[in-house]
BAMARKOL-11219 format. One record per atom (N, C-alpha, C): x, y, z; residue in one letter. Coordinates in steps of 0.001 Angstrom, whole numbers, plus 500000, padded with zeros to 6 digits. Layout:
<pts>
XYZa
...
</pts>
This chain:
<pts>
464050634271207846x
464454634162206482x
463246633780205655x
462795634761204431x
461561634280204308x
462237633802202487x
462415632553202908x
462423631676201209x
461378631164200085x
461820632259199694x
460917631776198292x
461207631264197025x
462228630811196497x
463302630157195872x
464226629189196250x
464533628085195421x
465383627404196182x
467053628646195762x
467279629302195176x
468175629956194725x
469661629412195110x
470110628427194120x
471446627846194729x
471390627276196215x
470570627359196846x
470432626833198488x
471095628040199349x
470446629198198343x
471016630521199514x
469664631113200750x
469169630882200862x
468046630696201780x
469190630324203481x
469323628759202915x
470290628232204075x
471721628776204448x
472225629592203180x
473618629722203627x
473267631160204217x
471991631898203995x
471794633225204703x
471351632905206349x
470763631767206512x
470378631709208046x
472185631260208588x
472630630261207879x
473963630579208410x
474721631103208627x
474903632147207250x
476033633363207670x
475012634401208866x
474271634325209463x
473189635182210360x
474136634617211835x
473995633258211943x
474004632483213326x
475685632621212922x
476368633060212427x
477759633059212674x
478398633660213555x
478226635054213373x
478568635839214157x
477839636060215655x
476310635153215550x
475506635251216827x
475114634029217534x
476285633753217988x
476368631867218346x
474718631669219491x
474659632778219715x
473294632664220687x
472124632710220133x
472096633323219250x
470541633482218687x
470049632507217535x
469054632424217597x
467976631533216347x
467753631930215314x
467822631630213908x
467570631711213058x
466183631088212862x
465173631448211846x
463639631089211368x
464258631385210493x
463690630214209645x
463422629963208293x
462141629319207515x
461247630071206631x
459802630033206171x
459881629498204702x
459955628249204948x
460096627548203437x
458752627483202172x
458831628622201217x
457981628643200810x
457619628765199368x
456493629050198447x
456780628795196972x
457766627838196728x
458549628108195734x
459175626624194788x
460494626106195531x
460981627251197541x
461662626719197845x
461399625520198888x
459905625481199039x
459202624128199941x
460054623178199257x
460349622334198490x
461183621117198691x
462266620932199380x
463075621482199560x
464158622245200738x
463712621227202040x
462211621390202049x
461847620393203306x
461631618774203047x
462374618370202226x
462000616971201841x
463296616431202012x
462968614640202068x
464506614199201834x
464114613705200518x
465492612863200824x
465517612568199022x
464190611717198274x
463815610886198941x
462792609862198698x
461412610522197712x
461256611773198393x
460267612861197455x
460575612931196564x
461946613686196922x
462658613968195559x
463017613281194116x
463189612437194836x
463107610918193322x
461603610599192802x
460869610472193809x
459423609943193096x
458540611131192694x
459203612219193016x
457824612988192307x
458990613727190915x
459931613137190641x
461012614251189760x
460618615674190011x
461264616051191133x
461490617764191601x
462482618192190995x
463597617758191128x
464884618392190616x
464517618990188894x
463779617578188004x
464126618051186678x
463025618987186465x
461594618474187152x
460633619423187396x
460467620991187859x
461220621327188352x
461401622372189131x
462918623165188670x
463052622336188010x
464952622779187157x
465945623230188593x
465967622244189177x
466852622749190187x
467957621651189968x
469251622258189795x
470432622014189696x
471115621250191027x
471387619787191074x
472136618921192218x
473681620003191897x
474509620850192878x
475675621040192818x
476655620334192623x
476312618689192918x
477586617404193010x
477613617346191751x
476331616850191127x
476368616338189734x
476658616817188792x
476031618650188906x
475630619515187739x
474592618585187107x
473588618303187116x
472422617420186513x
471352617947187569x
469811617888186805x
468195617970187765x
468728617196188473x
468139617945190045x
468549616963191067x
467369616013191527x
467959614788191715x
466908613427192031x
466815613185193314x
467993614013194308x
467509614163195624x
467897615622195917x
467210615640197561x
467854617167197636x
468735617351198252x
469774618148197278x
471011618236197827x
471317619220198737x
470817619477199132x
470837620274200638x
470340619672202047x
470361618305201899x
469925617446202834x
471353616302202558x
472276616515204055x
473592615874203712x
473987615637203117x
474545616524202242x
475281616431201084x
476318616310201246x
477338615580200329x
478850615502200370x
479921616359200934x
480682616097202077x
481688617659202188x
482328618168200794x
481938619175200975x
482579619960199783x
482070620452199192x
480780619770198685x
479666620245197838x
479117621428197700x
478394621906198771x
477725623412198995x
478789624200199763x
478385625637199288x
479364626577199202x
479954626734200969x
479312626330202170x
479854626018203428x
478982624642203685x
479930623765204189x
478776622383204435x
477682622648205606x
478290623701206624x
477508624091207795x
476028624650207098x
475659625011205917x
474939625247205541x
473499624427205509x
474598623305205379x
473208622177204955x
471974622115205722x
470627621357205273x
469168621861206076x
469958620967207478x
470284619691207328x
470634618596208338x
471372619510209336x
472223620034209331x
473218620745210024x
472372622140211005x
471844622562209589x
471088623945210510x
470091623253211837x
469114622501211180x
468091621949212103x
469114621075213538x
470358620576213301x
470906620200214548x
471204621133215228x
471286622446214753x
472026623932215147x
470866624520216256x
469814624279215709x
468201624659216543x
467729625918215741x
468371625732214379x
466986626693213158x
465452626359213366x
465247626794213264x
463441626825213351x
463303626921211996x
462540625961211468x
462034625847210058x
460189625791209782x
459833626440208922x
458689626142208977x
458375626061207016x
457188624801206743x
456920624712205612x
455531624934205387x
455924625972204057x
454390626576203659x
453325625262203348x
452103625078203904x
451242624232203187x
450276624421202183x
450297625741201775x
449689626548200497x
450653625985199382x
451780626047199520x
452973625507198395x
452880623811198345x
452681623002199791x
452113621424199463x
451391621306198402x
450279621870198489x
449204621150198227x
449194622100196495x
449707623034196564x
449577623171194749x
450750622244194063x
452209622653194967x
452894621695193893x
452554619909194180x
452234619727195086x
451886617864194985x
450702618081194050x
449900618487193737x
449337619040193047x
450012618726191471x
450539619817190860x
451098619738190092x
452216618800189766x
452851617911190460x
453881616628190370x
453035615333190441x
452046615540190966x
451431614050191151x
451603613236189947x
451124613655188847x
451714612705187798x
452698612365187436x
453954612436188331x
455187612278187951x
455508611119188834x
454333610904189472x
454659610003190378x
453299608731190053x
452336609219189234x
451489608606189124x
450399608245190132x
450054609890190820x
448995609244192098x
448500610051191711x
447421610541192223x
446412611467192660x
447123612666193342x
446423613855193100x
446696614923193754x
446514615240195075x
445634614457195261x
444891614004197020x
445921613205197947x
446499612191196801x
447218611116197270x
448997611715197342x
449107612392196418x
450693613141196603x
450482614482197611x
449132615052198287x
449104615973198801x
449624615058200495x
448771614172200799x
449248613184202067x
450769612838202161x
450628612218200874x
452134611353201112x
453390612734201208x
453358614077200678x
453643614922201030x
453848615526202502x
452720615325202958x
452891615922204363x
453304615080205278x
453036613735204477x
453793612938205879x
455337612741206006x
455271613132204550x
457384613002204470x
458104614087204423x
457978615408205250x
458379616291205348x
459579616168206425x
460683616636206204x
461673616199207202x
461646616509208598x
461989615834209493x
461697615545211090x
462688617196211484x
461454617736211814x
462162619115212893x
461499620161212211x
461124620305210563x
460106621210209664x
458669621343209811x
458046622072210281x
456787622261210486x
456057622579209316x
455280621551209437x
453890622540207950x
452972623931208668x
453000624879208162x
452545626113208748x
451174626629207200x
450228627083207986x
449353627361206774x
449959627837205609x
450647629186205843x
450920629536204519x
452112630306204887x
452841630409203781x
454207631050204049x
454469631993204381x
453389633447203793x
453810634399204071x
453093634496205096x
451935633812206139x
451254633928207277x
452534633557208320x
453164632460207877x
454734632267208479x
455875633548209321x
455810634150207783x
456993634996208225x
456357636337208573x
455093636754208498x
454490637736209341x
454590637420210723x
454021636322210995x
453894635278212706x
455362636104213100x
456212635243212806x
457692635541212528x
458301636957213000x
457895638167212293x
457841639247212441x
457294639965213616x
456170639306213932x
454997639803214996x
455923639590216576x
456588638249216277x
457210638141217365x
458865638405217615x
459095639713217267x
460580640045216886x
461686639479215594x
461141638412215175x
462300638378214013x
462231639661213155x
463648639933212094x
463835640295211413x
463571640135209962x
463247640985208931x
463147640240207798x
464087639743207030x
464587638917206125x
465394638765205123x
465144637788204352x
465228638388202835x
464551638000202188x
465851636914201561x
465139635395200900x
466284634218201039x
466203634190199613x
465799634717198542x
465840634347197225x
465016632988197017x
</pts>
């Protein structure tokens, strides 16, 4: 799944509706451009303001989201809860996060947090959620990806 949008959190509900019908097989997912936060928990999400930054819509609230709501979110919330990143990664999704997309948007948020671009590029990579890999670059990702039998599909 090569994500490049957070698009409503359809990225995740496409690796899910994938593994539905194929209780055996793996889904990859290449978190990349403006949908790299996808790999954060909330803690990012509050200190660097992503949600209002990035205009991404919390589904609970209808408000910029201050965490990410695709990281255990409320039952009910997203359009299947099986969707959620928490859920997929217990499922054995393979996730990987672009580090071309780190380091421009910590980059570009650092002042929202009041550090350095150096300093939100670290604190970035170290708080990437447990099971998400930082991979050079996204679309080097989902070529890799390709090279070794996946399929393409593109996640919005």
């Amino acid at each position: 799944m090569d994500a490049y949008e957070i698009n409503g959190g359809f990225p995740l509900a496409f690796a899910y509706t994938f593994l539905l019908p194929n209780k055996s097989a793996t889904a990859v997912v290449v978190l990349r451009h403006s949908a790299f936060s996808i790999a954060f928990g909330n803690a990012m999400w509050e200190k660097y303001k992503i949600g209002g930054s990035l205009k991404i819509i919390d589904p609970e609230t209808k408000a910029p989201a201050v965490k990410n709501p695709f990281l255990r979110p409320t039952a009910g919330v997203l359009l299947v809860d099986d969707m959620a990143l928490d859920r997929l990664l217990d499922r054995g999704v393979v996730f990987g996060a672009c580090n071309v997309a780190l380091l421009i948007q910590s980059k570009m948020l650092a002042g929202n947090a009041g550090v350095s671009a150096e300093e939100a590029a670290k604190e970035w990579a170290a708080n990437v959620v447990l099971g998400i890999t930082i991979i050079p670059s996204g679309t080097w990702g989902v070529n890799r990806a390709q090279e070794l039998g996946c399929t393409y599909c593109a996640g919005g």
